[in-house]
C-alpha positions as CSV (number, residue, x, y, z in Angstrom):
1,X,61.3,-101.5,-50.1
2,X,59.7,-98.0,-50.4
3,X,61.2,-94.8,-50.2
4,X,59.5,-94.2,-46.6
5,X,61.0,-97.3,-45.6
6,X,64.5,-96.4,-46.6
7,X,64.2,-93.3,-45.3
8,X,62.8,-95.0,-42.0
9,X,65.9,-97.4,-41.8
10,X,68.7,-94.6,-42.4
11,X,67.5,-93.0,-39.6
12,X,67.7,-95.6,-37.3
13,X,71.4,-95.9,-38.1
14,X,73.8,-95.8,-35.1
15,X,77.6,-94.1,-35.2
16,X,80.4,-93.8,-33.3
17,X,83.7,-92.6,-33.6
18,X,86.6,-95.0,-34.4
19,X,88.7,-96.6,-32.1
20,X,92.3,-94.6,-32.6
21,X,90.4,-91.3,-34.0
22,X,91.6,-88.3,-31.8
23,X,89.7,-84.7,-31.7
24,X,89.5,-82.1,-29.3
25,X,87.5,-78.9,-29.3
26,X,88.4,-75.4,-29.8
27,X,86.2,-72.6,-29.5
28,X,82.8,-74.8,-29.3
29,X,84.5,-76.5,-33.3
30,X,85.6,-80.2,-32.9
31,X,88.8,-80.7,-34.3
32,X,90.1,-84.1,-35.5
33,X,94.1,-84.6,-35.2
34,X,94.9,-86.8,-38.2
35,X,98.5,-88.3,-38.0
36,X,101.0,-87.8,-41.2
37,X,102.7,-91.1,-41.1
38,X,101.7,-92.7,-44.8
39,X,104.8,-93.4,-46.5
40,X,105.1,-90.5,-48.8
41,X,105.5,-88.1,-46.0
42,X,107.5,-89.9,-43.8
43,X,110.3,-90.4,-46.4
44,X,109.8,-87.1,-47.0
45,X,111.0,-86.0,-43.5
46,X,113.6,-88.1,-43.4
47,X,115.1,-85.8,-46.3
48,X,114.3,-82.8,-44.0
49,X,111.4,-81.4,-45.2
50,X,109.5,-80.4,-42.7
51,X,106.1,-82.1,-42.4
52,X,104.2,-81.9,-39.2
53,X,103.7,-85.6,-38.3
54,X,99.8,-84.5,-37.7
55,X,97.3,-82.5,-38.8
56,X,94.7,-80.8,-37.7
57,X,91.1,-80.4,-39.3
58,X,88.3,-78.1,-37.6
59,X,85.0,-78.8,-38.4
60,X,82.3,-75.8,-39.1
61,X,79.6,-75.1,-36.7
62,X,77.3,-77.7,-38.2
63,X,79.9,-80.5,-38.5
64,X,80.7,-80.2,-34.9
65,X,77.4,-80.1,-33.9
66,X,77.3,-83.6,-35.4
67,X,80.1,-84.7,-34.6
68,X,79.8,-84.1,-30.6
69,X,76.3,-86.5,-31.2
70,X,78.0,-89.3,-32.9
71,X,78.4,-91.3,-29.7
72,X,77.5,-95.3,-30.5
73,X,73.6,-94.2,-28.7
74,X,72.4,-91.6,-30.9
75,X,70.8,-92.3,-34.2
76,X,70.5,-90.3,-37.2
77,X,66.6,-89.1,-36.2
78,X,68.4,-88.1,-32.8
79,X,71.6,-85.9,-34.5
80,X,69.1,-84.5,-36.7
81,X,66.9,-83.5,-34.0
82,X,69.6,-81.8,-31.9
83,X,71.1,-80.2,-35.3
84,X,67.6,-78.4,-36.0
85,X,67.5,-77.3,-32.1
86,X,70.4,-75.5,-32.7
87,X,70.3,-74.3,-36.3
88,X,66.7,-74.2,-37.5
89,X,67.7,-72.8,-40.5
90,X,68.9,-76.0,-41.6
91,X,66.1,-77.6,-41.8
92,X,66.4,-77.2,-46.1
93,X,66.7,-81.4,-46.9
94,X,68.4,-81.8,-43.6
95,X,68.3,-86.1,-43.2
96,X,69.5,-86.2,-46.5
97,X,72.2,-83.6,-46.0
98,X,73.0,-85.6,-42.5
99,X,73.2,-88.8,-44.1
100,X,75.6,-87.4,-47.0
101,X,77.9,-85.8,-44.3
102,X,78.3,-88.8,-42.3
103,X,79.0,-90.6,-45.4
104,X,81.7,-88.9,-46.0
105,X,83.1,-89.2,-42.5
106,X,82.8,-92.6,-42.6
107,X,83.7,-93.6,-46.2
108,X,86.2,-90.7,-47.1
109,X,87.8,-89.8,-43.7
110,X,87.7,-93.0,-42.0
111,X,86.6,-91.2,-38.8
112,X,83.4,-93.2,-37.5
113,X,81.8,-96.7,-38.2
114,X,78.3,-97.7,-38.2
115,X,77.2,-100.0,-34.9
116,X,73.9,-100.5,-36.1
């Protein structure tokens, strides 16, 4: 498989947001509510120190661009598109920088799966 190929293929990939993942938006910036319940912090509480039981993580301008596109419909040509409508000034290596941020939202936070 070539690199056009590749680069064909991760495009076509499909997101959405996980089933349990919560966010609402503030000021035009997604923000994901992520509960505190892991072990650690609940034994934590239960000594009294106070931990909320969720937290709250605001994504910049461009995260929550992509974020409101990540919808189980829109693939990563689509995001992309509707990114560089917005903010033509990230066009520097954009697909690549897409791909590596929904990476991370997927692997690292946990907050959206691939459907196709």
């Amino acid at each position: 498989m070539n690199n056009q190929e590749l680069e064909d293929k991760n495009l076509d990939m499909v997101f959405k947001v996980k089933e349990g993942v919560t966010y609402d938006e503030v000021d035009n910036h997604v923000r994901v509510i992520v509960p505190q319940n892991k072990k650690p912090q609940v034994f934590m509480r239960k000594l009294g120190i106070r931990i909320p039981k969720e937290a709250r993580k605001t994504l910049d301008d461009f995260g929550s661009v992509v974020f409101k596109q990540i919808n189980g419909i829109n693939n990563v040509e689509a995001i992309g598109k509707e990114l560089l409508a917005k903010y033509p000034e990230a066009n520097v290596q954009l697909y690549d920088r897409l791909l590596r941020f929904l990476h991370h939202l997927e692997v690292n936070e946990k907050w959206i799966e691939q459907v196709k």
